[in-house]
N, C-alpha and C positions, 0 to 999 in steps of 0.2 A: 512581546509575547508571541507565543510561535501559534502558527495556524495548526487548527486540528486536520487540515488537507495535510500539511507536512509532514506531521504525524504520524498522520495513514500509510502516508508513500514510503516515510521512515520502515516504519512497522512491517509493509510489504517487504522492503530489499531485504531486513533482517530474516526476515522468513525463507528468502529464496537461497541461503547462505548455512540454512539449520540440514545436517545432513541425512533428514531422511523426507529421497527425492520427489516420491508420488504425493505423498499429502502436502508438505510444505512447500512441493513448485505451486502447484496448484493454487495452494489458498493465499502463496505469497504473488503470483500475478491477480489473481481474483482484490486482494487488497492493494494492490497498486491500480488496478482499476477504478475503484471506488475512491481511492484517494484521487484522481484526477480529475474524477466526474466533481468529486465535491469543489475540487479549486474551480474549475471550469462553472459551476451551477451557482456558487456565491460569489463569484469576483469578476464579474463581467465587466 
């Protein structure tokens, strides 16, 4: 089963790759963020 951290960080890159630049950089590092905090907060 895949972790919903993976997910997150998935979902970020895909976002950093959609081409329109100011919103989808933005919310695609903002969700790679969030995916990290989440691995890093449940998997110590």
């Amino acid at each position: 089963m895949v972790r919903l951290s993976t997910m997150v960080l998935l979902a970020g890159v895909i976002l950093l790759f959609i081409p329109i630049p100011p919103i989808t950089t933005i919310l695609g590092i903002i969700v790679i963020l969030l995916g990290i905090s989440l691995r890093l907060l449940t998997n110590w």
